[in-house]
C-alpha positions in Angstrom: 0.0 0.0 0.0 1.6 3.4 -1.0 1.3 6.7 1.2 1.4 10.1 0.5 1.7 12.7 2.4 4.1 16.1 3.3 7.6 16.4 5.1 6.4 17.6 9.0 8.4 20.9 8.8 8.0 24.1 9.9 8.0 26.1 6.5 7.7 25.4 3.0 11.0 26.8 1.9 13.4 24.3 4.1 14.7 22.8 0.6 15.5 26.1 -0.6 17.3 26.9 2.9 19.6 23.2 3.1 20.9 24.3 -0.6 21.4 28.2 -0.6 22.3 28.9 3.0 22.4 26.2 5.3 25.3 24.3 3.7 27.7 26.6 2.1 29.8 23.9 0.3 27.5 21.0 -2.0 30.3 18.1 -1.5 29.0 18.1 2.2 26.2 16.0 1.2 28.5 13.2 0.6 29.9 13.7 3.8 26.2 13.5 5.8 24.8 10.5 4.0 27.8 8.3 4.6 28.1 9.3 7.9 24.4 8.4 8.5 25.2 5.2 6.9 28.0 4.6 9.5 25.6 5.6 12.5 23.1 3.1 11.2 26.1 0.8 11.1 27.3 1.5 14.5 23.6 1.4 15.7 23.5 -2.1 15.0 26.8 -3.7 16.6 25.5 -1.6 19.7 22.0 -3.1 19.7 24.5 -6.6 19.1 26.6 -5.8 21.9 23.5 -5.7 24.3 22.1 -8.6 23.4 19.2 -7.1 21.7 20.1 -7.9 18.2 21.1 -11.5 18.2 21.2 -12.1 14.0 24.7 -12.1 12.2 26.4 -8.9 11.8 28.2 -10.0 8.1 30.1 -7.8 6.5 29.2 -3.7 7.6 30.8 -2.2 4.9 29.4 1.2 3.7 29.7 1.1 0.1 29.0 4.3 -2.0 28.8 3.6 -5.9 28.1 5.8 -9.1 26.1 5.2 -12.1 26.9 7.8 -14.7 24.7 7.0 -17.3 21.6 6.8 -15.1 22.9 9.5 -13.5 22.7 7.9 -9.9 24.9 7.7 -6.8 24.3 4.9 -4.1 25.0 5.1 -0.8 24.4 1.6 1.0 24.8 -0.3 4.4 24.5 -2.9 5.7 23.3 -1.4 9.4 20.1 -1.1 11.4 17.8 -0.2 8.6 14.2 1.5 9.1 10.7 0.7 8.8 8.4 2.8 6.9 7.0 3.8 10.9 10.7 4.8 11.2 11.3 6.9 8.2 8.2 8.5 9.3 9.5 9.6 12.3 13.4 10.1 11.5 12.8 11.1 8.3 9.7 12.9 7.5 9.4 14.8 10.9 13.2 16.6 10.9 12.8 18.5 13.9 14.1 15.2 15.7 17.4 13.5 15.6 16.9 9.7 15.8 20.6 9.6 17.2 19.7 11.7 20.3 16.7 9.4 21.0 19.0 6.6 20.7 21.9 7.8 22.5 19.6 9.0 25.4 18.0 5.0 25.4 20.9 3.6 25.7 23.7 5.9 27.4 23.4 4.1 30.4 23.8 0.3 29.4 26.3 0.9 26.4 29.2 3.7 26.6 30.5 3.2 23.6 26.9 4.6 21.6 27.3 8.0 22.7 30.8 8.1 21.8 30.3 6.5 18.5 26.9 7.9 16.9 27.6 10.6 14.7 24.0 11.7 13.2 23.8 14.8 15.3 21.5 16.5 13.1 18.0 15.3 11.6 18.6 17.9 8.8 21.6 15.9 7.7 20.2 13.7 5.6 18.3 16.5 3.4 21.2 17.8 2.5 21.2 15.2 -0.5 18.7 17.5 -2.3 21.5 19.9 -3.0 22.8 18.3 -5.9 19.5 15.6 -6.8 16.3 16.1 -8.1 14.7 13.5 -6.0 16.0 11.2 -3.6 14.5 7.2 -2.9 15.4 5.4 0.5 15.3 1.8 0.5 15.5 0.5 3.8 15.0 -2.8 5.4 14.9 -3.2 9.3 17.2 -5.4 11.6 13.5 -6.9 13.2 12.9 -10.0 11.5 9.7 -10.0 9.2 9.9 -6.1 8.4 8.9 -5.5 4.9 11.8 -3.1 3.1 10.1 0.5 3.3 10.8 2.6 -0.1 10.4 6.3 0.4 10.4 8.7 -2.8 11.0 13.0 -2.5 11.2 15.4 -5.3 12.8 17.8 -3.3 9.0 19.5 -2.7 7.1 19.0 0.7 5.3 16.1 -0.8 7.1 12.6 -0.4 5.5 8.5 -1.5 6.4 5.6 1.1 5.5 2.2 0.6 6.0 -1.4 2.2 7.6 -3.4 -0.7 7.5 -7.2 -0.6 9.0 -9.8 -3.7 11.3 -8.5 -6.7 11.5 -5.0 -5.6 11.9 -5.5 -2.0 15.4 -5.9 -0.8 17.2 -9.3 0.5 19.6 -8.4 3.2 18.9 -6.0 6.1 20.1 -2.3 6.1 19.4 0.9 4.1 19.9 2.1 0.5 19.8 6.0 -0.2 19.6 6.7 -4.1 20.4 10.3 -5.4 18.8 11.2 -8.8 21.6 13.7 -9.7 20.4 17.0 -10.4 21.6 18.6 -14.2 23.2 21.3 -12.4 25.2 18.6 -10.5 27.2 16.8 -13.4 30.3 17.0 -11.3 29.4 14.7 -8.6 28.9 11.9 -11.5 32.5 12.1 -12.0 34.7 9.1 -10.5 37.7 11.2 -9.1 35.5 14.1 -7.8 33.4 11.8 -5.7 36.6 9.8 -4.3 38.1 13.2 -3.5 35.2 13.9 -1.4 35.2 10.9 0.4 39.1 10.7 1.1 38.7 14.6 2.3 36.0 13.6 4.8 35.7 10.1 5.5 39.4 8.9 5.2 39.5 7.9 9.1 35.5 6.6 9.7 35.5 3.8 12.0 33.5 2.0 9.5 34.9 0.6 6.4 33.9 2.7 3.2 34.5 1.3 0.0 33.7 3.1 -3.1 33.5 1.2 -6.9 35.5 -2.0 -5.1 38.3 0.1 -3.1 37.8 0.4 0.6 39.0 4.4 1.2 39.4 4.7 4.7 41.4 3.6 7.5 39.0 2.8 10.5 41.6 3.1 13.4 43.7 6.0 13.1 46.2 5.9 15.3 44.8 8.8 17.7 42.0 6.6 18.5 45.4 3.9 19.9 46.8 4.4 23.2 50.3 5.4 23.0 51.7 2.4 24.4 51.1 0.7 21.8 52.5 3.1 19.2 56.3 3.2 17.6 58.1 6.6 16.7 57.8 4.7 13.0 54.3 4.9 13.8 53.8 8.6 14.3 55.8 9.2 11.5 53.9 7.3 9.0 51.3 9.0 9.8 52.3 12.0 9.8 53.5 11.5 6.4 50.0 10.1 5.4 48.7 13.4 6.3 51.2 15.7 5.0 53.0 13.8 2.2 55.7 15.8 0.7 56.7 17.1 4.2 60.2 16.3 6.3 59.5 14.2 9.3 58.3 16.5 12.3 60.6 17.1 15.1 58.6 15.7 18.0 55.0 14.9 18.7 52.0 15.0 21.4 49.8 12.1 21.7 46.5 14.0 23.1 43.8 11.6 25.2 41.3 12.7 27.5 37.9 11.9 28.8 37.4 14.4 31.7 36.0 16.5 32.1 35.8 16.5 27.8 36.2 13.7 25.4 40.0 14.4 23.4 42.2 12.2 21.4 44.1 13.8 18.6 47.9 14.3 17.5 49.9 17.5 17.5 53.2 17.6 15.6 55.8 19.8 15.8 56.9 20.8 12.1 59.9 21.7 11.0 59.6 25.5 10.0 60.5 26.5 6.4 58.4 29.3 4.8 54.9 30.7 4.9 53.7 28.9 2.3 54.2 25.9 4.3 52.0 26.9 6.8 49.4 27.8 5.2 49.4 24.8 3.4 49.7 22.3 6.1 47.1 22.9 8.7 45.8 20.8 11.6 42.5 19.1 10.9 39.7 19.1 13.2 37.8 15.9 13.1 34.1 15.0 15.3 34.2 10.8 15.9 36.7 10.1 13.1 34.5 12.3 10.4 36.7 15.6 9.1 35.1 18.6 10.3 37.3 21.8 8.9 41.0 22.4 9.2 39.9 26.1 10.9 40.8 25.8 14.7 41.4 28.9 15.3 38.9 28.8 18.7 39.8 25.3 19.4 43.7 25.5 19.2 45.5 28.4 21.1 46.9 31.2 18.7 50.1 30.8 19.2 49.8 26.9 18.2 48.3 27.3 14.9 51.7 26.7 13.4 51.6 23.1 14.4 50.2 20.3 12.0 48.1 17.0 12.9 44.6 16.1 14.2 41.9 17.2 16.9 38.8 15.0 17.5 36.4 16.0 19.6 32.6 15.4 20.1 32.4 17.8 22.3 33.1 20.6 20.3 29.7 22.2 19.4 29.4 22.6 15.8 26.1 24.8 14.1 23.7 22.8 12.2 25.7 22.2 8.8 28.7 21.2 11.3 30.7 23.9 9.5 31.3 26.5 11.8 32.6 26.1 15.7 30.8 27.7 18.4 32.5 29.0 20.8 31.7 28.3 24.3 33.2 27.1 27.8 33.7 23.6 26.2 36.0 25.1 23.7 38.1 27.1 26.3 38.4 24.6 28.2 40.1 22.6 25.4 42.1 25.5 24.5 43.2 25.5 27.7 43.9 21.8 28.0 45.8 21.6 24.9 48.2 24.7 25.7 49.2 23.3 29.2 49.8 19.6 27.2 52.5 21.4 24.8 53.8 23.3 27.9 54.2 20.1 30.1 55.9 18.1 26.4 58.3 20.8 26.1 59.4 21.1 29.7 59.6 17.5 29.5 61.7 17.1 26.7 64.1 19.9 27.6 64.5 18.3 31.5 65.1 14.9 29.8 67.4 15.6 26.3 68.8 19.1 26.9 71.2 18.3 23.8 68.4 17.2 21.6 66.6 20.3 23.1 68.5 22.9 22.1 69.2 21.5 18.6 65.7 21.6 17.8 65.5 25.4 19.2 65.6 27.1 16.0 62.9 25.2 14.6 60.9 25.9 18.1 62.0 29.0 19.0 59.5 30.6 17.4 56.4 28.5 19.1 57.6 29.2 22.1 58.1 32.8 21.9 54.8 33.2 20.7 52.9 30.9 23.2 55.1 33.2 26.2 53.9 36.6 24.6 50.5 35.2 24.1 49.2 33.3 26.7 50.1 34.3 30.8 49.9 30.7 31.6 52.1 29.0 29.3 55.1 32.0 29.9 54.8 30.9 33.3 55.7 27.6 32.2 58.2 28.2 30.0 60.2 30.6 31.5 62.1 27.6 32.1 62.8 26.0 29.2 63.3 29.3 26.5 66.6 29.4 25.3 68.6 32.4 23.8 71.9 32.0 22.3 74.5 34.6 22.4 77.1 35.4 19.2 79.3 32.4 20.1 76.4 29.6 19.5 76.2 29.2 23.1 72.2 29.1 24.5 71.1 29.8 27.7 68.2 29.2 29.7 66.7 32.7 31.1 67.6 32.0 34.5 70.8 30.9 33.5 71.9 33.7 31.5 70.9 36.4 34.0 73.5 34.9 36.6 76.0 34.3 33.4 75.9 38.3 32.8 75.0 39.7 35.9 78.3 40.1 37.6 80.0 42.2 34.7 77.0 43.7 33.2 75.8 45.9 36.2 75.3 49.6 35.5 75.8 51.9 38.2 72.2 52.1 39.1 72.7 48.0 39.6 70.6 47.0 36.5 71.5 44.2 34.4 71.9 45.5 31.0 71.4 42.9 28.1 72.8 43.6 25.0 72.0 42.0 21.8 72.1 42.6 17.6 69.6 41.8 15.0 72.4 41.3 12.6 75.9 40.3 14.2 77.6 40.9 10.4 75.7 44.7 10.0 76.9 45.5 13.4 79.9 43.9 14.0 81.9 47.0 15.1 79.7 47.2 17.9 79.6 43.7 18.9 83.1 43.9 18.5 83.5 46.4 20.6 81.2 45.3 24.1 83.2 42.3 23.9 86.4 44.1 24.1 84.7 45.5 27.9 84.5 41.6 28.5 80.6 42.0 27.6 78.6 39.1 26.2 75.6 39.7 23.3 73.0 38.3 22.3 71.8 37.3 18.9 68.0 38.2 19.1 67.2 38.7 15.0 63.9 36.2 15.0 60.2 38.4 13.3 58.7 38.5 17.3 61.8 38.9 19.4 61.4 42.9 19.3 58.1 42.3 21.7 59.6 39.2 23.2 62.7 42.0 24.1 59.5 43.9 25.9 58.0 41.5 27.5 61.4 40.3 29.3 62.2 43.7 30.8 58.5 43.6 32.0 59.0 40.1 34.0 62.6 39.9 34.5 63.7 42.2 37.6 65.9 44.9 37.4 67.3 43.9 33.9 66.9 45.9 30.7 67.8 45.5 27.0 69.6 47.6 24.3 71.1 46.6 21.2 74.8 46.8 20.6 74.4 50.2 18.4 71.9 52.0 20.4 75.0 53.9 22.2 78.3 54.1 22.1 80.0 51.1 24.3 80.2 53.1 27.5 77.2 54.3 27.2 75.6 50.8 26.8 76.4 49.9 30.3 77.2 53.1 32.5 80.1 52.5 35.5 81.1 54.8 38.0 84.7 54.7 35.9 84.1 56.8 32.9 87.1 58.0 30.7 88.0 61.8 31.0 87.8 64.6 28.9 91.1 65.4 27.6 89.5 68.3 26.1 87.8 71.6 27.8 84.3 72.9 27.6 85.4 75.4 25.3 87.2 72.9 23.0 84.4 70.4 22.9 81.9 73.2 21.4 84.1 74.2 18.7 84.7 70.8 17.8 81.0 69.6 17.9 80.4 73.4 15.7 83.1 71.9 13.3 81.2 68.6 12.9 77.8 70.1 13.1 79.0 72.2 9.9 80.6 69.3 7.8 77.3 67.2 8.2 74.5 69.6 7.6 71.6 67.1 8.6 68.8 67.8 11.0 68.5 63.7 11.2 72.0 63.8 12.7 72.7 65.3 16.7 75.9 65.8 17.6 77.8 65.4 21.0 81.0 65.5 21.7 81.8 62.7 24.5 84.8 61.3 27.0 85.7 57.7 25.0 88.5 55.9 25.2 90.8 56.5 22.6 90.6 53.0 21.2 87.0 53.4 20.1 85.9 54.9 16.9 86.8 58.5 16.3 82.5 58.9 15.4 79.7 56.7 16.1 76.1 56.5 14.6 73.7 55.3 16.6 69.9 54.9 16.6 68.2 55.3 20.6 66.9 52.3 22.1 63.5 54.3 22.2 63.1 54.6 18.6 64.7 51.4 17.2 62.1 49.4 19.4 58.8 51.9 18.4 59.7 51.3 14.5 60.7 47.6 15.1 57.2 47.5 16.7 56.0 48.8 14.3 57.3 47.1 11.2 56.7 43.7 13.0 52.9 44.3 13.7 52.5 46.5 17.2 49.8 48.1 15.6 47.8 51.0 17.2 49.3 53.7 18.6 53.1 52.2 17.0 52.2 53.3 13.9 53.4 57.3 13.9 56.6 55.8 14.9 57.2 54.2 11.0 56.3 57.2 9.3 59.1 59.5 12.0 62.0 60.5 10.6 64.7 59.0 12.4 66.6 60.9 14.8 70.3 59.7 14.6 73.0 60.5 17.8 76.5 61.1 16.4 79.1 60.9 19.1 82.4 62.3 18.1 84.9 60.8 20.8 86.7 64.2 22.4 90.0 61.2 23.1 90.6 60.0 19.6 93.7 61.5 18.0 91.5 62.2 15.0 89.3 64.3 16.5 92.1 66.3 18.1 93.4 66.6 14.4 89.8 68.1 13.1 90.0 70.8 15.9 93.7 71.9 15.3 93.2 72.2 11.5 92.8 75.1 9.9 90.3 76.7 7.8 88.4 74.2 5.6 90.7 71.1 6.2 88.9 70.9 10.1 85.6 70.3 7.9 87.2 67.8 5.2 88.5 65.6 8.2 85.4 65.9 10.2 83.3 64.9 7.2 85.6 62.4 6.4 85.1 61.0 10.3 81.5 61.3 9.9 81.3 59.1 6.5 83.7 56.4 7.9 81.1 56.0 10.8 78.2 55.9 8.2 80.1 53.3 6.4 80.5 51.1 9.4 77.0 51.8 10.1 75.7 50.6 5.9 74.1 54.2 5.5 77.2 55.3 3.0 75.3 55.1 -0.4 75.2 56.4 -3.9 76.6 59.7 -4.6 77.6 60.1 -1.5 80.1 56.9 -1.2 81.5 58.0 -4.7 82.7 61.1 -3.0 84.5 59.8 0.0 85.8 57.7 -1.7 87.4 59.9 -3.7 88.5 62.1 -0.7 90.0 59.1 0.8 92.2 58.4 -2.3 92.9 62.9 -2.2 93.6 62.3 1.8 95.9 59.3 0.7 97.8 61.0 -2.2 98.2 63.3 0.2 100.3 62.2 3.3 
């Protein structure tokens, strides 16, 4: 006997809805229907596993198969199946989920069912009419004697069911779903579009999928193993599955937990080699081994996003098309979880392999940087295990190099100055010259370290920062011991006149200081101040930062008063004071990278004058 009758919904447009707005991407549908077709699977060996269904399982393959000349794709299992009363009610009336009814049945006699069942959504299923015309279930139910129930849609209101017995009806239990493929659809008839879809999204279902004779997936990932019973060549392979044209990652976290939310999921450390990299290679989210999106941007700290490998979660609320994550206390919580789990991995490895530690820093570095300028909690943590490494290779814990520098790096206001470059070649004077005062330097040239530099004066007591050019050597680090003047008042402000003359730039500020005559006769230097606003700046500080990249800069020459050049400069006479001071003032622009163009054409040439003419 055939019925007729129309879809309980609460509007006539829902079709219109599932295929314009509810599910942005079409190739979902593929996704829903085999998942469905799992759940029904997974349904039954529950039911088994109670007792209640006492038939033989067979095989419980999902099998999904195309017809490209009927213009028909199949998606069949060999699960619970329905009655017609049952596609009434799980079907036709799409307010409910039949996998919440059954989850709430049975959540007290069989754990596994709630962890398993992935047919959140009653409107899953209609997401087939996005790319057919009309849709036909054929179902058969696991109770014995149940006539298979064929249900017919056009993709209207108005739906056909009928109990089917003899030649039509169908032999084994479980449930068929037929897809008349709409003409604006032609791509889903194609062989290699439809496998894509189904490795993209089903790759790791827990239920073997085969489509046109090739089983596609693998049903225990190995984030669903306990580690235990999992080899480093295990990881690996994995990881390579996943990523395939990638170097092996450094390290890995093996993520399992069932309090107070469900977990599993592996994070790899990659090795860092360019942007495009990372965009490319991006950890995937997954809800009970179906792929979700590779956006976890709520789910997976910030600072973390760097990191490849999978999250699956069922407790991660998803909107309706499960396309979008919600953000809620569950999701923090995870956040949370996940950031203190990298924390504890690192501190772990660092306590147990300091060696193999510190040669995978510069592939690291950067994580950890990030996650301490990011995230309160996991600085606290890491405090410990950061490194920085000074010119000579050597790293140092923070701790560690604080007591390394403190004794010789005092200033006379007893703060520990550290001193670092950005480019040890560009400012190798400089460097060259703390290490003559028995100083040490850092090399701190990574994209964040100008606000890592920032946030270490802010936590680390009585200590401050300044790069090796930001003043001239004694001025880095200020002692009570500082060189005298061999020059008066008087002679000081002619000579700085005599300089102030030969350059003729308003960047440029000139003062006349007390060096020691080994230093350079002038040094160019950039303040601390400004360096670190336009570093800001230039490195994404944002806000208020950004007047400081459009400033001029504002550049301190310091012409030493105790260099025999300088004396020379303020004994000449008449325009050969100026030549030599100019000639001063471009060797310290040289040393400094700023001597271009027209203007290193011409000291040159006064160089090979001044030579011709000793």
């Amino acid at each position: 006997m055939q019925e007729k009758g129309s879809i309980s919904i609460h509007t006539e447009n829902i079709f219109p809805i599932i295929k314009k707005f509810l599910y942005s991407d079409h190739e979902i549908f593929l996704r829903e229907l085999v998942s469905n077709a799992v759940d029904a699977t997974q349904k039954l060996q529950s039911l088994a596993r109670q007792g209640e269904f006492k038939g033989e399982l067979g095989e419980l393959k999902v099998r999904v198969t195309v017809d490209k000349e009927a213009r028909k794709i199949t998606v069949s299992d060999h699960g619970l199946g329905m009655s017609a009363e049952e596609i009434k009610k799980y079907i036709n009336q799409i307010a409910f989920s039949g996998a919440t009814e059954f989850v709430e049945k049975y959540k007290e006699t069989d754990a596994q069912a709630k962890d398993q069942i992935i047919g959140q959504f009653g409107l899953g299923f209609y997401s087939a009419f996005m790319v057919a015309k009309e849709v036909e279930i054929w179902s058969k139910s696991h109770h014995e004697d149940t006539p298979t129930a064929h249900w017919t849609c056009d993709g209207s209101t108005e739906f056909t069911l009928e109990e089917t017995e003899g030649e039509h009806a169908k032999a084994e239990r479980g449930t068929d779903v037929v897809l008349h493929v709409a003409d604006d659809s032609d791509e889903f008839l194609e062989e290699a579009r439809l496998k894509g879809i189904l490795t993209k999204y089903c790759k790791f279902l827990p239920v073997e999928i085969e489509f046109e004779g090739e089983v596609i997936n693998q049903t225990k990932p190995i984030w669903t193993k306990q580690p235990a019973d999992l080899t480093d060549e295990d990881y690996v392979k994995f990881y390579q599955e996943l990523y395939p044209f990638s170097e092996p990652p450094l390290f890995w976290i093996h993520l399992n937990v069932d309090y107070p939310f469900n977990l599993t999921g592996i994070l790899y450390f990659p090795k860092v080699k360019d942007e495009l990299q990372l965009q490319r290679n991006k950890i995937q989210l997954y809800s009970r081994q179906v792929f979700i999106t590779d956006e976890v941007k709520d789910v997976v700290p910030e600072f973390l996003m760097l990191l490849h490998g999978v999250i699956d979660s069922p407790d991660i609320p998803l909107n309706v098309s499960r396309s979008f994550l919600q953000a809620d206390g569950a999701v923090r919580k995870i956040n949370q979880y996940i950031t203190k789990k990298v924390a504890d991995k690192l501190g772990e490895l660092f306590r147990k392999d300091r060696e193999g530690y510190e040669q995978k820093w510069s592939d690291i570095g950067m994580f950890v940087k990030y996650g301490m300028l990011s995230d309160e909690k996991f600085y606290d943590k890491a405090k410990d295990f950061a490194l920085v490494q000074n010119v000579a290779g050597k790293l140092f814990t923070l701790p560690e190099y604080q007591e390394f520098v403190q004794a010789n790096q005092q200033d006379k206001n007893e703060q520990t100055v550290i001193l670092y470059t950005t480019d040890a070649e560009a400012q190798h004077g400089f460097v060259q010259a703390a290490q003559e005062r028995s100083y040490d330097v850092l090399e701190l040239d990574g994209p964040l370290d100008s606000h890592f530099i920032g946030q270490l004066e802010q936590k680390l007591e009585k200590t401050t920062f300044k790069r090796v050019d930001a003043e001239t050597v004694g001025k880095l680090i200020e002692k009570d011991d500082a060189p005298e003047s061999v020059l008066s008042e008087d002679d000081k402000t002619r000579l700085a006149d005599v300089f102030k003359q030969a350059i003729s730039n308003d960047q440029m500020h000139v003062q006349v200081e007390a060096l020691s005559p080994q230093d350079a006769p002038v040094i160019i230097t950039l303040p601390e101040f400004m360096r670190r606003m336009k570093d800001m700046q230039r490195t994404g500080g944002g806000g208020g930062m950004q007047m400081f990249g459009s400033l001029p800069d504002s550049y301190t020459v310091s012409v030493n008063a105790n260099h025999p050049i300088t004396q020379r400069v303020l004994s000449a006479e008449g325009e050969a004071g100026g030549k030599l001071a100019r000639q001063a003032f471009d060797l310290a622009l040289l040393a400094q990278g700023m001597l271009k163009g027209e203007a290193l054409t011409a000291f040159v040439k006064r160089s090979a004058d001044l030579l011709a003419a000793e």
